[in-house]
C-alpha positions as CSV (number, residue, x, y, z in Angstrom):
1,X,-23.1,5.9,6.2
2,X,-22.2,8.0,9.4
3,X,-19.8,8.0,12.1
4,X,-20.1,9.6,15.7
5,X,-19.7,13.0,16.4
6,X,-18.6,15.6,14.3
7,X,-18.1,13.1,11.3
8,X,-21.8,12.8,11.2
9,X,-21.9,15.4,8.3
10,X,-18.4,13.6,6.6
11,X,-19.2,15.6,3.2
12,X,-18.1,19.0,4.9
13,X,-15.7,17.1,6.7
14,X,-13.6,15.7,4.8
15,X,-12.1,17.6,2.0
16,X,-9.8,15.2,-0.4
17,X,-8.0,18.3,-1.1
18,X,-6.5,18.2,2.2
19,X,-5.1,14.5,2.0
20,X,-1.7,13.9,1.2
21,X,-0.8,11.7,-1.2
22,X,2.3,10.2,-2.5
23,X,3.5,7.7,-4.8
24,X,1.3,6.1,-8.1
25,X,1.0,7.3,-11.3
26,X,2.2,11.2,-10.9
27,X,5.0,9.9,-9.3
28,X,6.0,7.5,-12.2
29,X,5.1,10.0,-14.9
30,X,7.4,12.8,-13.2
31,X,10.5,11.4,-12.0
32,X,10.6,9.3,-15.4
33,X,10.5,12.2,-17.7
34,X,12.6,14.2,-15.6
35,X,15.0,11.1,-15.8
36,X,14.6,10.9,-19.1
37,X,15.3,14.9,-20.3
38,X,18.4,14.5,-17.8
39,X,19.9,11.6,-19.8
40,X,18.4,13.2,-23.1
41,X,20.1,16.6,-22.0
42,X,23.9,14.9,-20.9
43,X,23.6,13.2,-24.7
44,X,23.0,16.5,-26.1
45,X,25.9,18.0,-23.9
46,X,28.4,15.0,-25.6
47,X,27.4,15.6,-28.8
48,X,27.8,19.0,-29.2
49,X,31.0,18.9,-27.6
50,X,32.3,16.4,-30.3
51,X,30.6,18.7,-32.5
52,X,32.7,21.5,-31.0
53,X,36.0,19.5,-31.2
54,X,35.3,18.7,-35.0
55,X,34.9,22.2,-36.2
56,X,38.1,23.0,-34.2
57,X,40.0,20.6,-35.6
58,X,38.8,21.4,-39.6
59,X,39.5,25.0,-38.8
60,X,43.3,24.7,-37.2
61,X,43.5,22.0,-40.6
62,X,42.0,24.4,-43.1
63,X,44.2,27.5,-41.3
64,X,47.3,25.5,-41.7
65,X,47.2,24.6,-45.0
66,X,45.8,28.0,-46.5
67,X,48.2,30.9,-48.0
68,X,48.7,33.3,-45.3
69,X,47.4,35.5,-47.5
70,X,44.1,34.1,-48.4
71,X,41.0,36.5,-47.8
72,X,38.9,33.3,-47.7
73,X,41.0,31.5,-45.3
74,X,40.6,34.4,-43.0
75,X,37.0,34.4,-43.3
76,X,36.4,30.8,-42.6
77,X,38.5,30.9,-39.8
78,X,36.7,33.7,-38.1
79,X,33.2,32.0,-38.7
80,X,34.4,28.4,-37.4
81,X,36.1,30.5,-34.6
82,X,32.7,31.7,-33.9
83,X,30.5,28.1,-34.5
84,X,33.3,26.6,-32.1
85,X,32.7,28.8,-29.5
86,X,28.7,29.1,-29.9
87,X,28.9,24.8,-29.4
88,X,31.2,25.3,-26.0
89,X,28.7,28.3,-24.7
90,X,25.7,25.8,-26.1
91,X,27.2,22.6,-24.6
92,X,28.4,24.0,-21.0
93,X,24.3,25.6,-20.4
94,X,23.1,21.9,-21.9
95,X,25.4,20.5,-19.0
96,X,23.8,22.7,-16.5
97,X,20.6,22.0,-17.4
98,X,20.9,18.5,-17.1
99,X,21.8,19.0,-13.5
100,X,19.6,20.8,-12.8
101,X,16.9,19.0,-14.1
102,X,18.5,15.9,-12.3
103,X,18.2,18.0,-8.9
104,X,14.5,18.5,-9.7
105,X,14.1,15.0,-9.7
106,X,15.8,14.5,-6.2
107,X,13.7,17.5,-4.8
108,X,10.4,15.8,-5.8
109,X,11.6,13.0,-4.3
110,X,12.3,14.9,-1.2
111,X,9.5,16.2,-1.8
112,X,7.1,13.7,-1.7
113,X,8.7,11.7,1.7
114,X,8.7,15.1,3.3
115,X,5.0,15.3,2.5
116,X,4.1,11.5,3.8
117,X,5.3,12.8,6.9
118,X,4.5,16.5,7.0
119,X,1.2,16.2,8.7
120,X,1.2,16.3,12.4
121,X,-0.5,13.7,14.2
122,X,0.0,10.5,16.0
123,X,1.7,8.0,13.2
124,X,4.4,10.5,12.7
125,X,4.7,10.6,16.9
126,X,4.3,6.1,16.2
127,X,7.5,6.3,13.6
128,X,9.9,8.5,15.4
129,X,9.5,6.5,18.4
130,X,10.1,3.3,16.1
131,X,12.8,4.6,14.6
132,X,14.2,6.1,18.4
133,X,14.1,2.1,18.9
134,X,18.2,1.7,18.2
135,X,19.3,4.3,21.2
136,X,16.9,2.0,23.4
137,X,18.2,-1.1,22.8
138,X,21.9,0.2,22.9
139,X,22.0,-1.3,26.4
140,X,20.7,-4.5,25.6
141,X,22.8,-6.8,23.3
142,X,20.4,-9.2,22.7
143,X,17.7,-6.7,22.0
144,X,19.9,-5.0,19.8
145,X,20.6,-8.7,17.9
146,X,17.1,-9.1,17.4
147,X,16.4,-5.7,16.3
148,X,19.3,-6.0,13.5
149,X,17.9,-9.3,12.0
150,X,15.9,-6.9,9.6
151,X,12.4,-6.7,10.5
152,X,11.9,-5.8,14.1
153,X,7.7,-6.4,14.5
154,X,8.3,-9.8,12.8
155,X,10.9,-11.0,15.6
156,X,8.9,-9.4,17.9
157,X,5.6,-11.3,17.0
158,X,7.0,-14.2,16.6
159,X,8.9,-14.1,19.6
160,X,5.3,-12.9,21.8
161,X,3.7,-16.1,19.8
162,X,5.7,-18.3,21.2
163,X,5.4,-17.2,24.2
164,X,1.6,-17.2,24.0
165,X,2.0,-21.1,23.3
166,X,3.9,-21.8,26.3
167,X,2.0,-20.4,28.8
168,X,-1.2,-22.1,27.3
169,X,-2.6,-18.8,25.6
170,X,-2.6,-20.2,22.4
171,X,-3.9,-23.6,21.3
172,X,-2.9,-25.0,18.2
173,X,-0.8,-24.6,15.1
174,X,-1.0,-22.2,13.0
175,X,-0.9,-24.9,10.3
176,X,-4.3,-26.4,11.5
177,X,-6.8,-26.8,9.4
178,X,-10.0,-24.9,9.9
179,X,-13.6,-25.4,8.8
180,X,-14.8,-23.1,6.0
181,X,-18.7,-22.3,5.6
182,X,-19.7,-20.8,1.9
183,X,-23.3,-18.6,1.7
184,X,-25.1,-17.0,-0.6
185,X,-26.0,-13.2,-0.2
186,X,-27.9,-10.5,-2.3
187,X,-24.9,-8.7,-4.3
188,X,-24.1,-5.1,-4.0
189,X,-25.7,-2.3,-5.8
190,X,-23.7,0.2,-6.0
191,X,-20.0,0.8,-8.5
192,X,-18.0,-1.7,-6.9
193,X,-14.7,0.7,-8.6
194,X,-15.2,3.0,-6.3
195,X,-13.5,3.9,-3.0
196,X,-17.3,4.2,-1.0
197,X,-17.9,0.6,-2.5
198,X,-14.7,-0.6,-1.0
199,X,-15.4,1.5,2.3
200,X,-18.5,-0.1,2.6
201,X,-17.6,-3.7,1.9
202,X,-15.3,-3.8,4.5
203,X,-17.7,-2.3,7.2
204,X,-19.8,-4.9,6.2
205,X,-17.3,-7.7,6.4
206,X,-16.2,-6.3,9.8
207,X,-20.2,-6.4,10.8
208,X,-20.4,-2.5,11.2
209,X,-23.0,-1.8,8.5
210,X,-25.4,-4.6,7.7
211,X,-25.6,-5.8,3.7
212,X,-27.8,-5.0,1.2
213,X,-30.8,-7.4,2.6
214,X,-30.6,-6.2,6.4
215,X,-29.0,-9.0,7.3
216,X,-25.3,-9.2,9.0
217,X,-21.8,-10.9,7.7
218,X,-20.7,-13.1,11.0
219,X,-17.8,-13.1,12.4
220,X,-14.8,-14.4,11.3
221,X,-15.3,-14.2,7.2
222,X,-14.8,-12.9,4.4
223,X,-16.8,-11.4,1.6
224,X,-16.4,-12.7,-2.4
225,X,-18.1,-10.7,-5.4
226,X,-18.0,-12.2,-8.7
227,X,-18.3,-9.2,-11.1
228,X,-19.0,-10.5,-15.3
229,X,-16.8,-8.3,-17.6
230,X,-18.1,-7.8,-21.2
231,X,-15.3,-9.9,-22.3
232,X,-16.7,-12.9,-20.8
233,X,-13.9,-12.9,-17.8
234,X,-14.3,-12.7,-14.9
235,X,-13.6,-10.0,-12.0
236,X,-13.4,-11.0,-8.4
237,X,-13.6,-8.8,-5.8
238,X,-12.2,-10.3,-2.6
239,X,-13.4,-8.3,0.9
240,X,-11.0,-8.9,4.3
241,X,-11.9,-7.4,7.6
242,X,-9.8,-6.3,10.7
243,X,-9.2,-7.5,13.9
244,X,-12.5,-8.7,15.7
245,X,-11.4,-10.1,18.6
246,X,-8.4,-9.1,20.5
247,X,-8.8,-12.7,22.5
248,X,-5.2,-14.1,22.5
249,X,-7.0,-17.5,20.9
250,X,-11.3,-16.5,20.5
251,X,-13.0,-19.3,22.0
252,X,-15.6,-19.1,19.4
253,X,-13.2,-19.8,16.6
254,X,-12.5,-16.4,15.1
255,X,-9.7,-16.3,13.0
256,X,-9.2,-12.5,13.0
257,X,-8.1,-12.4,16.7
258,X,-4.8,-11.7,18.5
259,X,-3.1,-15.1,17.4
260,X,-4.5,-14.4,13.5
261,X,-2.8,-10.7,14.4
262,X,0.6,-11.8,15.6
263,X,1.0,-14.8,12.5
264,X,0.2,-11.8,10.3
265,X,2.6,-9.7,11.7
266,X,5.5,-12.4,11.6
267,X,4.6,-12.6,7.3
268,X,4.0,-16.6,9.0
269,X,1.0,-19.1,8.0
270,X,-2.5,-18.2,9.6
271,X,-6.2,-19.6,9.5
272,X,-7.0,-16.1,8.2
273,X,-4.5,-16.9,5.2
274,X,-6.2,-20.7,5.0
275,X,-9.9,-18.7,4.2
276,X,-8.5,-16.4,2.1
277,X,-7.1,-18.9,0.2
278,X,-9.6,-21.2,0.1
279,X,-12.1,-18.6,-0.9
280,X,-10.7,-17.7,-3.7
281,X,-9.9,-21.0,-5.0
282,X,-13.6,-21.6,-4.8
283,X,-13.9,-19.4,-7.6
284,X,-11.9,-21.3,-10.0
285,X,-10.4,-18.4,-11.9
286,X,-9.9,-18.3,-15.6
287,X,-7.1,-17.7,-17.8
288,X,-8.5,-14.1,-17.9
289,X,-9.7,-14.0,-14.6
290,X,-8.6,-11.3,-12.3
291,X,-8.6,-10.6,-8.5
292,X,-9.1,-7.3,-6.5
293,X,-8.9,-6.8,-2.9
294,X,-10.1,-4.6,-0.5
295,X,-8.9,-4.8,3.0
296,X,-8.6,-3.4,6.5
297,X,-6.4,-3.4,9.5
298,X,-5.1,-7.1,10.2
299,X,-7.3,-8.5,6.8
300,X,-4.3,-6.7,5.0
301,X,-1.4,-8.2,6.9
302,X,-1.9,-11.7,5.9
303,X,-3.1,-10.3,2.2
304,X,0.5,-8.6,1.9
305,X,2.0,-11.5,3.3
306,X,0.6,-13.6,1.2
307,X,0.9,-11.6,-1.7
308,X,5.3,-12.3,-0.9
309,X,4.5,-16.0,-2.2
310,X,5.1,-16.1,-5.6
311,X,3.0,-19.8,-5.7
312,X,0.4,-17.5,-4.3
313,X,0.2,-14.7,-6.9
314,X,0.3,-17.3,-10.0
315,X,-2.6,-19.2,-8.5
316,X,-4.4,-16.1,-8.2
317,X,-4.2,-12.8,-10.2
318,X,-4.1,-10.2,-8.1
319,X,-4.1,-7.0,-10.0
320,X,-5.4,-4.3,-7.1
321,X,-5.7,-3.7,-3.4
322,X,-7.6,-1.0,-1.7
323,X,-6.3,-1.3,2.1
324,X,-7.4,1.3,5.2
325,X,-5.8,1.1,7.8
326,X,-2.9,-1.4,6.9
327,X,1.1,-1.6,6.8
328,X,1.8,-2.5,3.2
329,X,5.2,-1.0,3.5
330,X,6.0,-4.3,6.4
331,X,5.8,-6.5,3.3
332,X,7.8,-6.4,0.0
333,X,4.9,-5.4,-2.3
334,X,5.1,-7.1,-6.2
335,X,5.9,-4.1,-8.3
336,X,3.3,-5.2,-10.4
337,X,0.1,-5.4,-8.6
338,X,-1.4,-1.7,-7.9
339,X,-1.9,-0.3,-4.3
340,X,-4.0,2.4,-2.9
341,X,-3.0,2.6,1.2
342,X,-5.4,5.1,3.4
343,X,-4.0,5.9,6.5
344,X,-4.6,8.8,9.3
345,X,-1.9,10.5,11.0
346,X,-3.3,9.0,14.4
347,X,-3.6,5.0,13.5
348,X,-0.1,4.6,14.3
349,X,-0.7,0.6,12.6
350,X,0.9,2.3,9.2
351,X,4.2,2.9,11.4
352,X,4.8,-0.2,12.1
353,X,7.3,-0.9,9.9
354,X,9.3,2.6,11.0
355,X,9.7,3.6,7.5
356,X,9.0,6.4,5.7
357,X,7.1,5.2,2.5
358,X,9.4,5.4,0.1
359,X,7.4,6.9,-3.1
360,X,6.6,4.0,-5.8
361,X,4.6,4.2,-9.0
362,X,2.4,1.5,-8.3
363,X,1.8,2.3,-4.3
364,X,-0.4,5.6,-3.9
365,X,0.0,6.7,0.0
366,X,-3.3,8.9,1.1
367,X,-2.5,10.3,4.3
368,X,-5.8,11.8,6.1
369,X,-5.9,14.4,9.0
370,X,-7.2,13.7,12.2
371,X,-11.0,13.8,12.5
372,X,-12.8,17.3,13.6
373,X,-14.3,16.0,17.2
374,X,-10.2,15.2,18.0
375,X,-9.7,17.0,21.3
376,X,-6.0,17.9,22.2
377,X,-6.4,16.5,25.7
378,X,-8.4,13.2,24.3
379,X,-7.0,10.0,26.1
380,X,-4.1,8.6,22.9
381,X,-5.3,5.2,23.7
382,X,-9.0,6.5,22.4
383,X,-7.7,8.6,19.9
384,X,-5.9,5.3,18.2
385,X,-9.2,3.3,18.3
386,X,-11.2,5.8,16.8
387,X,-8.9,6.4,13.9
388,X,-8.0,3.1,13.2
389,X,-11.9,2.1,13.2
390,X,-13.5,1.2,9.9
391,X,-16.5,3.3,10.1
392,X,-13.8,6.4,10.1
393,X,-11.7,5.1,7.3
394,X,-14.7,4.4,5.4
395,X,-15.8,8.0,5.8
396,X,-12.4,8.9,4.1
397,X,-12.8,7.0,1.5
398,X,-16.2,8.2,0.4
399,X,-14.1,11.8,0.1
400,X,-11.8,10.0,-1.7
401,X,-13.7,9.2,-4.6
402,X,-14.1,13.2,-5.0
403,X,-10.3,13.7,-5.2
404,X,-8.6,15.3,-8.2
405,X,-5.3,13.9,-7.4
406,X,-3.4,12.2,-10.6
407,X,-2.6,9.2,-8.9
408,X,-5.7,8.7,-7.0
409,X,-7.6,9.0,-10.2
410,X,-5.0,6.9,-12.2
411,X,-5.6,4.2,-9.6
412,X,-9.7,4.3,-9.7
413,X,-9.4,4.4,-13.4
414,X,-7.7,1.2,-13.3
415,X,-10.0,-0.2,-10.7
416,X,-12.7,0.9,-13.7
417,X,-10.4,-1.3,-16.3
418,X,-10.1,-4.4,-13.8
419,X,-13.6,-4.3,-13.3
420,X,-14.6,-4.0,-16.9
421,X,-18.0,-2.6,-16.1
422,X,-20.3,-3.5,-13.1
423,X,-23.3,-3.4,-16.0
424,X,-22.3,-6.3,-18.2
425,X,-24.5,-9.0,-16.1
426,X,-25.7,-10.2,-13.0
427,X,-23.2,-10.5,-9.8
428,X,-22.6,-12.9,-7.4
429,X,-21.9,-12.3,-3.2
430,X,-20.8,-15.0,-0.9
431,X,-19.7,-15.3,1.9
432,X,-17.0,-17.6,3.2
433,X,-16.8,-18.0,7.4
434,X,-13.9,-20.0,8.6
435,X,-13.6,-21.3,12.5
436,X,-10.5,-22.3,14.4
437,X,-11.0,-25.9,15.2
438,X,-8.5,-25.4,18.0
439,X,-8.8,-22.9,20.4
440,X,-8.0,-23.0,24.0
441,X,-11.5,-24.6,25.7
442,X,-11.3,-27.3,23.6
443,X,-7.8,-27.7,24.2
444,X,-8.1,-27.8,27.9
445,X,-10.8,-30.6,27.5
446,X,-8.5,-32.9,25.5
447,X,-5.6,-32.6,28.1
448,X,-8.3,-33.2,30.6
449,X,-8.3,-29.7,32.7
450,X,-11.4,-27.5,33.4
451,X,-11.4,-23.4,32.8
452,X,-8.9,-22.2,35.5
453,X,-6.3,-25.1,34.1
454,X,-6.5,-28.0,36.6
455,X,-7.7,-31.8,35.9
């Protein structure tokens, strides 16, 4: 698997040592230990200051009450003199270093946003203009109203949607049903727990790389591997391509074109959410049954969307989704579902949302650096496309699977777990093509008009 240019040798290319990551299971395992010798430290700061306050009080009681005289006496109050102010010494440096500890934890912290945004290249550019976005609407009070609602790129979609409709750019609803085609294809051969399996799935389901027969995924589907587990269960592995057409409505039917873009980005219904769906309840999952998902570019908007229904997720047990390319941080991601996200500092998609990604242990962030044939005076429009493209983030992910990150290999292991071995029978590959059964032609012919819009 090769990309143009420089990437053509991607092993000496890419070095996983030099991606940032964030977030997963380091990040849980740290910041709850430190957490937990903070509190464990302040309790042992309490306690021996009761302890201290005890021994005073015996001592002033025992010093009272003793003959003046008494060589004993005098002894014990020189030695609980001494315990009481060993405890106050030993208390006051258990105090300090529970706050310090309690610093470390808000340095790694730091620590880990600084690094999601340390490296220099075209998302960090994307997110400061984002967040630059509140000085520019100053001067426009309705711009500023719509900007405060919460989630700026979901007004904003919603808003060019509607648009789209009345000027006849769109046909349709969003709610209409579209027309779902099921085949059979030969299954992968490779680990489907890796991150090249993953890579390579999506290229195929974005009809880059052909599948495993020579043969090519159409347009406008999605790919469905059923994986046996030695426990008899089931794991399904569910593959979502990118944009394929940027067509306001495709003519041909493609449901991953601008209109599928702008539903996804509004969190709104979408024929690309109808296949998904649909696919997967062609499987009819078991009890045990569990779903993984790898996904691309717009494929991972309407999975993140759809993964904010809570109907959705108990239909379907989702337990982990590899995404390249995406915006998971544009959608409130259930704590409980795992997340690898691989973006590169110039696909300025991951900004979107003009937030930092807040570290979380069950979201690992892999930020890449820009590709090796990057020229500095390279056209931004063409450096975008080529780092957003599939065949690049697949290229990444390939060097992923070398990395000897925590978290990354906390997530693969779990992959592994999901997956329950890709050896305990035969698979199964479909794939699933849906078709808008409304897009703007046939529009014009039921209202009677010809191309250019007149009867």
């Amino acid at each position: 698997m090769r990309a143009a240019g420089a990437d053509d040798d991607w092993r000496k290319e890419r070095d996983p040592s030099t991606f940032i990551v964030t977030g997963g299971a380091a990040f849980a395992v740290n910041t709850e230990a430190l957490d937990a010798a903070t509190g464990e430290l302040e309790a042992a700061a309490r306690d021996i200051e009761s302890t201290r306050a005890r021994l005073e009080s015996a001592r002033r009681a025992v010093w009272r009450g003793a003959c003046a005289a008494s060589t004993a006496a005098a002894r014990f109050d020189l030695d609980a003199a001494g315990l009481v102010g060993e405890a106050a010494r030993a208390g006051r440096e258990a105090s300090k270093i529970a706050q310090a500890t309690a610093g470390a934890r808000e340095a790694y912290e730091a620590e880990e946003t600084w690094r999601a945004t340390a490296t220099a290249g075209l998302q960090l550019a994307g997110l400061g203009v984002l967040n630059g976005l509140p000085v520019l609407l100053a001067s426009s009070p309705q711009a500023w109203a719509l900007f405060l609602r919460g989630n700026p790129a979901r007004d904003v979609s919603r808003a060019v949607r509607d648009a789209g409709d009345a000027l006849g750019l769109i046909a349709g609803s969003a709610t209409d049903r579209v027309s779902v085609v099921r085949s059979s294809v030969r299954p992968g051969a490779a680990n489907p727990a890796t991150f090249s399996y993953a890579g390579e799935s999506l290229r195929q389901a974005q009809g880059t790389a052909p599948l495993e027969d020579g043969t090519r995924v159409p347009p406008s589907s999605v790919i469905v591997e059923r994986v046996p587990r030695p426990d008899g269960s089931t794991a399904v592995m569910l593959t979502v391509p990118g944009t394929q057409s940027w067509d306001p409505d495709d003519t041909s039917g493609n449901v991953f074109d601008s209109e599928g873009n702008l539903d996804a980005l509004a969190g709104a219904d979408s024929h690309a959410r109808q296949l998904i769906e649909r696919a997967l309840a062609d499987q009819e999952l078991g009890e045990d049954d569990v779903v993984i998902v790898n996904a691309h570019s717009q494929g991972a908007l309407h999975l993140f969307g759809l993964l904010e229904d809570e109907g959705f997720r108990a239909r379907y047990p989702i337990v982990a989704v590899t995404v390249l390319g995406g915006a998971p941080r544009q959608f409130d991601v259930p704590d409980d579902i795992a997340v690898l996200h691989i973006s590169n500092v110039d696909d300025v998609l991951p900004s979107i949302s003009a937030d930092v990604p807040a570290p979380r242990p069950n979201i690992v962030d892999v930020v890449t650096p820009a590709h090796a044939d990057r020229e500095p005076w390279q056209p931004i429009p063409e450096t975008v496309v080529k780092a957003h493209a599939i065949d690049r983030y697949a290229i990444d992910a390939n060097a992923l699977d070398r990395s000897t990150d925590p978290s990354v290999i906390a997530y693969a292991a779990g992959l592994g777990v999901f997956l329950g071995g890709a050896a305990a029978g035969p698979r199964e590959r479909y794939v699933y093509t849906a078709s808008d059964t409304t897009t703007k032609p046939r529009a014009r012919e039921r209202q009677g008009l010809d191309a250019n819009g007149l009867r």
